[in-house]
Every structure is written in structure tokens, then in C-alpha cells.
C-alpha positions in Angstrom: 0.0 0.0 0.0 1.4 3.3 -0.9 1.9 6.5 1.8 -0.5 8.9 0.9 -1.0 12.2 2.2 -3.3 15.4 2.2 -2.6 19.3 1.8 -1.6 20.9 5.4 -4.8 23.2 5.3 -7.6 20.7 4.6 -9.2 17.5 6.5 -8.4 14.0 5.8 -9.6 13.1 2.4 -10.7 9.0 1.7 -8.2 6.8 -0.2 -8.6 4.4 -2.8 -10.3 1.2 -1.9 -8.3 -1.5 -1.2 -4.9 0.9 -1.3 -4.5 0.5 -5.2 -2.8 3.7 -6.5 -4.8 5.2 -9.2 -1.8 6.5 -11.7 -3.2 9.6 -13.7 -3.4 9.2 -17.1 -2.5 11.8 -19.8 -4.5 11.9 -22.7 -3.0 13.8 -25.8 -3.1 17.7 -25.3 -4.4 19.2 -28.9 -7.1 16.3 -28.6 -8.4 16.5 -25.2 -8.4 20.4 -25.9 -11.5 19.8 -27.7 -13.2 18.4 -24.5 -11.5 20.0 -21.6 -11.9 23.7 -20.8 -9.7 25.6 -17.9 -11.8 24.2 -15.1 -12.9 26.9 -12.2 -12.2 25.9 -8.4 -15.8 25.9 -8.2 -15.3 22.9 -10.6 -12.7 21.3 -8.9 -14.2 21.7 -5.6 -15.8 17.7 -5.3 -11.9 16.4 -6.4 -9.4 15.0 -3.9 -7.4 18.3 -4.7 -3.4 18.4 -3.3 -3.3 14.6 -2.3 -0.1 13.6 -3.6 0.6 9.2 -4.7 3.4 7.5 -6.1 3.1 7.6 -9.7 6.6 5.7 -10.5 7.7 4.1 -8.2 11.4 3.9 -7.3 13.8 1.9 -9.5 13.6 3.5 -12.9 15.2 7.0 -12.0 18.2 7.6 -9.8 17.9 10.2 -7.3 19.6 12.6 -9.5 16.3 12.7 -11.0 15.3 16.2 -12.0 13.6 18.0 -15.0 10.2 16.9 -15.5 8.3 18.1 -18.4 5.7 16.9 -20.4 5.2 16.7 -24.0 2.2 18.0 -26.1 0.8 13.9 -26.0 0.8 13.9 -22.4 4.2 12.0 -21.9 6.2 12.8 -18.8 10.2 13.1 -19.4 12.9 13.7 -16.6 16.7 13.0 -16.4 19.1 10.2 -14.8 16.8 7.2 -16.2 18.3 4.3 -14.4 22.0 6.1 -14.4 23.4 9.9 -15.3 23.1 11.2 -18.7 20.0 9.7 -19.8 16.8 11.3 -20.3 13.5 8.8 -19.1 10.5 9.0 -20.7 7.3 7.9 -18.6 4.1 7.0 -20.5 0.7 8.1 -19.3 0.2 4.7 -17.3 3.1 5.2 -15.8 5.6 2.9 -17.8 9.2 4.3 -18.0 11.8 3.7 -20.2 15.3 5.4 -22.1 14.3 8.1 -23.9 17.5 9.5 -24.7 21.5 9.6 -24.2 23.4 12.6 -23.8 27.2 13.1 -25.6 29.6 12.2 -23.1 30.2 13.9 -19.9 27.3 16.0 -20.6 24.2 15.9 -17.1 21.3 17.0 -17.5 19.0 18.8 -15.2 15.7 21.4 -16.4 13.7 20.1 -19.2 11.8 22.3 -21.4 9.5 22.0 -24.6 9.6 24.7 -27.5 6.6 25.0 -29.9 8.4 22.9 -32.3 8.4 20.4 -29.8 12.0 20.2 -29.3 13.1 19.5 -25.9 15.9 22.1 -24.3 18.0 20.2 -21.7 20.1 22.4 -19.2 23.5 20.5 -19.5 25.3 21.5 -16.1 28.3 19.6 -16.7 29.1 21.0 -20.3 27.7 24.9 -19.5 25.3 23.8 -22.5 21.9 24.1 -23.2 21.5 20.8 -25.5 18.2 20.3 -27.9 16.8 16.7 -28.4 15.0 16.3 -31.7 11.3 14.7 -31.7 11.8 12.5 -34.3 14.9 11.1 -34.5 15.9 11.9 -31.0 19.1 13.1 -31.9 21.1 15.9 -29.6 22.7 18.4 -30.7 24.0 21.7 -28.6 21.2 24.5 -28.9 23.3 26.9 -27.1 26.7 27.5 -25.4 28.2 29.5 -22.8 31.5 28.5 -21.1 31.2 31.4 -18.6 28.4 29.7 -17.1 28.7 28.0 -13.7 26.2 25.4 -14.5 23.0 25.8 -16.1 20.7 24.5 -14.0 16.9 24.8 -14.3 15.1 26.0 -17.4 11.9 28.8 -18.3 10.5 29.6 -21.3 8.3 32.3 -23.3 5.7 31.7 -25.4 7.8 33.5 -28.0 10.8 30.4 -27.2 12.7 32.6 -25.4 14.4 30.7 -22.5 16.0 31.6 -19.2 18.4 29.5 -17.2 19.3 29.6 -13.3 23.3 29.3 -13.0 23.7 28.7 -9.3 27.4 28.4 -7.8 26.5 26.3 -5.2 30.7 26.8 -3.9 29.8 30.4 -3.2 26.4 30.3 -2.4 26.1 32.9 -5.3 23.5 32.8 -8.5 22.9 34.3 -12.3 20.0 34.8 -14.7 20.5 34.1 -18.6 18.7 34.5 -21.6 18.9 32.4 -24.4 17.2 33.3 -27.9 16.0 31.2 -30.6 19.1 31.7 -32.7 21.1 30.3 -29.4 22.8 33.4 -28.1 23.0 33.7 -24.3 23.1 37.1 -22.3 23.5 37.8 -18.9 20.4 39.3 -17.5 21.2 39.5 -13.8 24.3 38.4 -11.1 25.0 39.0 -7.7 22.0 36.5 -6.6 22.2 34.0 -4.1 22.0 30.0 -5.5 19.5 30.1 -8.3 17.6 27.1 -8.9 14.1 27.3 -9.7 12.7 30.0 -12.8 9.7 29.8 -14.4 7.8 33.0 -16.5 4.2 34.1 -15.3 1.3 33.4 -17.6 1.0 36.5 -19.2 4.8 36.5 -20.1 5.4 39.3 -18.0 7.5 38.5 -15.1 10.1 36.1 -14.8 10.4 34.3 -11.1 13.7 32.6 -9.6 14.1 31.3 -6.6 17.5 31.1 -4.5 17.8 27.3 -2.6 19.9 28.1 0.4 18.7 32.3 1.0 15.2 30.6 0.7 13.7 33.8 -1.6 11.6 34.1 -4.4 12.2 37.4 -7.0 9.9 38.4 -9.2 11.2 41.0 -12.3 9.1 42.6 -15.0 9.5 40.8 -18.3 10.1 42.8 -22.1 8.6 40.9 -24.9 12.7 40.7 -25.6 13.5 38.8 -22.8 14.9 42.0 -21.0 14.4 42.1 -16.8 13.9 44.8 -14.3 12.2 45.9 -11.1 13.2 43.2 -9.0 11.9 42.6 -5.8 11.0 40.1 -3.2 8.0 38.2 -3.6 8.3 35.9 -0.9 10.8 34.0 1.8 9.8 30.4 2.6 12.4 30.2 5.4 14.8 27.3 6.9 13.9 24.1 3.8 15.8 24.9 0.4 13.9 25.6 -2.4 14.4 24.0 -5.5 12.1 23.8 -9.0 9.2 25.7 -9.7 6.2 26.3 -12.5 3.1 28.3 -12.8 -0.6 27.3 -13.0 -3.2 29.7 -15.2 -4.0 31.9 -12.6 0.0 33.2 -11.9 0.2 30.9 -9.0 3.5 29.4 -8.1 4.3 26.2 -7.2 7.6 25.6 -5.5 9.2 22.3 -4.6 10.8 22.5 -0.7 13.6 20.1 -0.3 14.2 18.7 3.1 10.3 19.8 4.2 8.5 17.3 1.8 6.2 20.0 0.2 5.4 21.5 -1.9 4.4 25.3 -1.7 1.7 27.3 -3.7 2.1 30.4 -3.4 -0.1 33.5 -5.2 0.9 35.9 -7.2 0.5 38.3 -4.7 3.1 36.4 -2.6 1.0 34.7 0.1 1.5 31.4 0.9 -1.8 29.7 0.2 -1.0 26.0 1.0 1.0 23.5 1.3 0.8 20.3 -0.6 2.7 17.3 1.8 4.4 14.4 -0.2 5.1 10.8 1.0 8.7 12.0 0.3 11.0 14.4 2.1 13.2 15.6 -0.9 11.3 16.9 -3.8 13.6 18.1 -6.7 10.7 19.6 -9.4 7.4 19.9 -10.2 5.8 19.6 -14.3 1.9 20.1 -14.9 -0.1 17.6 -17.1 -2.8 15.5 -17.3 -5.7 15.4 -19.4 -6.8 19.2 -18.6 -3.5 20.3 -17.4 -4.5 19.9 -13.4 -2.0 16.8 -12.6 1.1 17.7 -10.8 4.2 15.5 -11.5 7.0 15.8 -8.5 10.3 13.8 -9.0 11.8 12.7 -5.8 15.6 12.8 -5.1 15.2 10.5 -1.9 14.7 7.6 -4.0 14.3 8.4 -7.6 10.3 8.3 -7.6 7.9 10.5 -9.3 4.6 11.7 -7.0 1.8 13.0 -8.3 -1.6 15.3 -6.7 -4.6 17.3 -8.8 -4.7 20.6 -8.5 -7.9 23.5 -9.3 -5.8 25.1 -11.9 -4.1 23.7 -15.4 -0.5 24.5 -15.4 0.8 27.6 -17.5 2.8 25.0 -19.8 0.0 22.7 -20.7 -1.7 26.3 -21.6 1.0 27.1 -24.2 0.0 23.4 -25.7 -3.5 24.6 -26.1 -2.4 27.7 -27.5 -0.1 26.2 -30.0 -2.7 23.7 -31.1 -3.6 25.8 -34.3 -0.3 25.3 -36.1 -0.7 21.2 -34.7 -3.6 20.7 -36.6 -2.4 22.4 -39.5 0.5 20.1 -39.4 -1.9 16.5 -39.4 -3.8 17.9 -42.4 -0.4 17.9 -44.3 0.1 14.5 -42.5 -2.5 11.8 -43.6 -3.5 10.5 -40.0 -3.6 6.6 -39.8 -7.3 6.7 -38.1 -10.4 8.3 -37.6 -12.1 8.0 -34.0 -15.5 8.7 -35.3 -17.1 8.6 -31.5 -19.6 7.0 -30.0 -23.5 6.5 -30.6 -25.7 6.6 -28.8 -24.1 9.1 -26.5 -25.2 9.7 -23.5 -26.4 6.1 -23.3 -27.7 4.0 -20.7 -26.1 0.5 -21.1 -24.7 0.0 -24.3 -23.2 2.1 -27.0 -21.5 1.6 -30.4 -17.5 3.0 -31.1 -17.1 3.7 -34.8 -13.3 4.3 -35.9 -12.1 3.7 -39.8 -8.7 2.6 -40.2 -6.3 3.8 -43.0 -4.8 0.6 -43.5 -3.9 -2.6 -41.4 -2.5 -1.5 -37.9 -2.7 -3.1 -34.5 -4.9 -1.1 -32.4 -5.8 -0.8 -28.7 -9.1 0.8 -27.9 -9.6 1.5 -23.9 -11.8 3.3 -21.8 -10.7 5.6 -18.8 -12.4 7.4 -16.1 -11.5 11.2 -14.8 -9.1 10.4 -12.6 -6.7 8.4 -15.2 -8.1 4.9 -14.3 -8.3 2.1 -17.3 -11.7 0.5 -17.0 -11.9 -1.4 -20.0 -10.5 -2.2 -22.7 -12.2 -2.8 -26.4 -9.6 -3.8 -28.5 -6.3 -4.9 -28.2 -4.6 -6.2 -31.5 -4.8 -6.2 -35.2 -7.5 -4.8 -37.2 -7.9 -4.3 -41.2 -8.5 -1.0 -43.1 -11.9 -0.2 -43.4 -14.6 0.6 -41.2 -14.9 -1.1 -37.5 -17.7 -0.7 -35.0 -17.2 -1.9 -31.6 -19.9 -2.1 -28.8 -18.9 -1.0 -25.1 -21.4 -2.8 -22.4 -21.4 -0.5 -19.5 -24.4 -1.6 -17.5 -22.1 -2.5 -14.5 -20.3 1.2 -14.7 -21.6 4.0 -12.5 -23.3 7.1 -14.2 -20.6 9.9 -15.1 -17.9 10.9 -17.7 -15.7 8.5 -19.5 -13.2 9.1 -22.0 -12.2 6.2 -24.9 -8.7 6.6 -26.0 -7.9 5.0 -29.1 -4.3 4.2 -30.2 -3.2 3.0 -33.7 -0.3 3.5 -36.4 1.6 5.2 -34.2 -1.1 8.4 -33.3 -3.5 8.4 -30.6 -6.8 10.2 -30.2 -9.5 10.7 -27.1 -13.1 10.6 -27.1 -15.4 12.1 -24.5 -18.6 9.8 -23.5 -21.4 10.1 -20.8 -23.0 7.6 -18.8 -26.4 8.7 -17.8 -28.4 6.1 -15.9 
């Protein structure tokens, strides 16, 4: 049975029966964007909010694990898969595997996604910022500065502008950078303490970081060019070191607290508004995901572990997927797509109802269903099928009323359905 435990400021929430740890699953962004809309904490407010479970357990990841992000199809990534200079990649049920290897003596730490999809890896060991291609998953150096003590965690703009914290952890001493599409790096600010966590507020207007061992958060106003100024204090989370960060919607923070097992939300205001309490003591970072952006992914450096907990709020990043989406779609009307989920009928339904999905050509599919917190429930189809037209029936008559979602997978694409139960 897994530890599980609740947000400092609520009551005791009830677990899962029988101690079975529901792992969240994350349905593809540009399709569940159809469905999902940014949920209200009015919304939110029957969920078992900031109740954080072991998602992967430990084993896969080292405890230099670090860097979560998650890609536009839901998948979680994060460095030091099963030794150092590897990049894991963890599917939406949970099942981790290599992703990636970097050049030699090259470590990774912050992960981030551009709009291309190309994932930016802070490379602490080589003062690089490497770029993993999608497709052929080769890595090349996006960016270079030698000056750098070690680029640790990353931010980045809607416009791809990123920003890395260069703590020297020797000298207790930190720096911001900028880094531009074209992979030139400029200072923005010295003299900080040890930078670690950086994220950029939702609007694109400030740019946070946090120092681990001074235990402050800085805000600065934000140009469209990347430029900073104004800094000041937005709040001190005293005596725990912080460590990564990332936004929500609504300009909250969320900031991992090593050594305390939290992790903190705090406004944009700078008021501490909760606390979310892991089964964990040492939380490294914090991504956002899920199948409306509201699951919270926490790697674990006590044991290598990832944690997860749903929050009221999608996460800025999955917000930039949405955004993005346009220029997606654009892209699979160039790009024949191997299926078509045509849905379900009748729909809402009482019992039964029919799944219609053509196939381009031959292709082993899998066709499951999922409930809203992630959980498979049943599963359709599971092996090959022709081209051509296939209608399968889904007899639900011993499923409780509610929302479902069927998540089709074939010829390498995937594609979820929205369908409601009434009874």
C-alpha cells in the first residue's frame, strides 16, 4: 500500500479502496483540448485536490532525478533514467523507459519544450543548453556558454525565449541568462544568491527565480525581448531549500521545498496559500499535465520516484500546448492520419453504446476506456484490425453514471473521445 497524504490546510480526504494507487493518465493535449476547458475551483471543488501518490515508483530513475516536463501527448520526461546522462521517458500509465543519451560527460538537469516540440535540456556539466530532436531523437547543442557556472533549471516564453538559473553552489552565489531562438545567451542579472528554480508568469510578464539556500523568491518585469527589471522580493519560505518551480493559469506558483516534503503554492500576490505534503521528504521539481492540465508530477531525489496530486488550476505550460494547437492541426492535415475515431453512438447512453473508428490501412490497435481520474476501465480492443470501417460495442451496464473518455491508439497516433454515462 502506498503512503499517501493530504494538503496541510484541509481534513483527511478517503483513499482508494483496497490501497490500489490510481496512476493519472495523460490523454493527448491538442485532442483533449476539444473536450476539456480551464476548469474553475468551483469545478474542482468535489476532487481530492493536493493529495499527492506514487506515480513511478522507485527503481527507474536515480535520485539525480530532476527536469520533469511533459510533452504535447501527455508524456512525462525527466533525467538520470536508471544512471546519469540519460533522459527517461514515462508513458501516461506510468511505464518508464530510455528516452535518450546525452554526448559524453554531458548531465542534465531542467527540461523544457519549445513550440516545435524540441526539448531544451540544461547541460550542467558541459555549460550547455542541449536540444533533443522529436523524431529522431538526436542531440545536438542549442546553445553554449562557457562562462556559465552550471545551467541548472530552465523557463521559457511563449515566443521560445528561454531563461536558465546558474547557481554556484561553492559560493552560495546565482545568475540569470537568456537564451534566444538563434542560441545566443546574455546575462540578464548576477550578484543572486543559488539560483535554482525560474519559471515565466502566464501572461509573459514576469520572470520568477528562486534562491535554494537564501530561501527567496524574486519576481522582475519581463520585455517581450526577454529584458528584466524591477526586482523585488515576492516571498521567503524560510529554513527548507527551495528548488524547481512552475506556474498554474491563474499566476500561481508552485515551489518544490527540499528537506520539508512540500510543496508550496504560493499566489501571485506572494502569500502562501497551501501547502501540498508528499510521501517524500526531498522533492527536486514539479511539471503540470494531465488530461486538462490539473495533474502535478513531483520527482523525488530521496529515491528516484515521481509523486503525483490534482490541483484547481491547469498548469501555464499545458496552456502554451493549447495555444499552440492551431499550427498542430495544421501540421496532421499535411500528414494523412492513420485513423479516424468517429465517437460514439448513442451518446449519452444508458447501457450500451456503439465505437465507430475507420482505419487507414492494417494497424494493430488498442481501444480503452478511462475514467476522470486516469483509471483504465476497460479495454475494447487490443490487437490487429484491417482498413476499413470497424464498429465496436462498449457494455457499460455495470459502470456507474458519469464521464468517460475512450482513448484510441493506432499506427503510431492516438486520439481521445469524450462519453457520458447517464443512468
Amino acid at each position: 500500500m502506498s503512503t499517501r497524504r493530504n494538503f496541510m490546510q484541509t481534513s483527511a480526504l478517503t483513499g482508494v479502496a483496497g490501497g490500489t494507487i490510481f496512476r493519472p493518465l495523460i490523454f493527448p493535449l491538442a485532442i483533449v483540448a476539444l473536450v476539456f476547458h480551464a476548469p474553475s475551483q468551483g469545478r474542482a471543488a468535489d476532487e481530492n485536490l493536493y493529495s499527492s501518490t506514487v506515480f513511478v515508483k522507485p527503481g527507474a530513475f536515480t535520485t539525480s532525478i530532476e527536469g520533469p516536463a511533459c510533452d504535447a501527448d501527455g508524456n512525462l520526461f525527466a533525467v538520470a533514467f536508471a544512471r546519469s546522462g540519460t533522459i527517461g521517458k514515462v508513458t501516461p500509465s506510468g511505464e518508464a523507459s530510455l528516452y535518450a543519451t546525452l554526448p559524453a560527460g554531458s548531465l542534465g538537469n531542467g527540461i523544457r519544450f519549445d513550440s516545435r516540440g524540441v526539448m531544451l535540456v540544461a547541460d550542467y556539466s558541459r555549460h550547455n543548453v542541449l536540444a533533443v530532436d522529436p523524431k529522431s531523437r538526436n542531440v545536438s547543442v542549442y546553445a553554449h556558454e562557457s562562462s556559465m557556472s552550471q545551467p541548472n533549471d530552465l523557463a521559457i516564453g511563449a515566443n521560445d525565449i528561454l531563461y536558465a538559473s546558474d547557481p554556484d553552489w561553492g559560493k552560495s552565489t546565482g545568475r540569470i541568462w537568456r537564451i534566444t531562438t538563434d542560441g545566443v545567451v546574455a546575462l540578464l542579472d548576477s550578484g543572486l544568491g543559488t539560483t535554482n528554480g525560474i519559471e515565466v508568469s502566464p501572461d509573459d510578464r514576469k520572470l520568477y527565480v528562486n534562491e535554494s539556500t537564501q530561501y527567496n523568491v524574486w519576481a522582475y518585469d519581463l520585455s517581450p525581448e526577454g529584458n528584466v527589471s524591477n526586482k523585488r522580493l515576492l516571498i521567503k519560505l524560510p529554513d527548507t531549500t527551495l528548488d524547481g518551480m512552475r506556474c498554474d493559469i491563474a499566476g500561481n506558483l508552485y515551489i518544490t521545498r527540499q528537506g520539508k516534503g512540500t510543496v508550496a503554492k504560493v499566489s501571485p500576490a506572494g502569500e502562501l496559500l497551501l501547502e501540498v505534503e508528499l510521501a517524500g521528504k526531498n522533492p527536486s521539481n514539479i511539471a503540470f499535465g494531465g488530461p486538462d492540465g490539473r495533474t502535478c508530477y513531483v520527482t523525488m531525489a530521496d529515491d528516484g520516484s515521481i509523486e503525483t496530486f490534482r490541483v484547481d488550476q491547469p498548469g501555464r505550460s499545458w496552456k502554451l500546448f493549447q495555444d499552440r494547437k492551431p499550427a498542430r492541426v495544421a501540421e496532421q492535415v499535411r500528414s494523412p492520419k492513420p485513423f479516424v475515431l468517429a465517437g460514439n453512438h448513442p451518446n449519452p447512453f444508458n447501457a450500451a453504446t456503439v465505437i465507430t473508428f475507420t482505419l487507414a490501412q492494417d494497424s494493430p490497435v488498442e481501444l480503452a476506456v478511462y475514467n476522470t481520474i486516469g483509471q483504465r476501465v476497460a479495454l475494447l480492443r487490443d490487437g490487429p484490425a484491417g482498413a476499413g470501417i470497424h464498429k465496436i460495442v462498449w457494455n457499460a451496464a455495470g459502470f456507474p453514471s458519469g464521464i468517460y473518455f475512450v482513448r484510441m491508439t493506432a499506427g503510431g497516433a492516438a486520439e481521445t473521445r469524450k462519453v457520458t454515462l447517464v443512468k
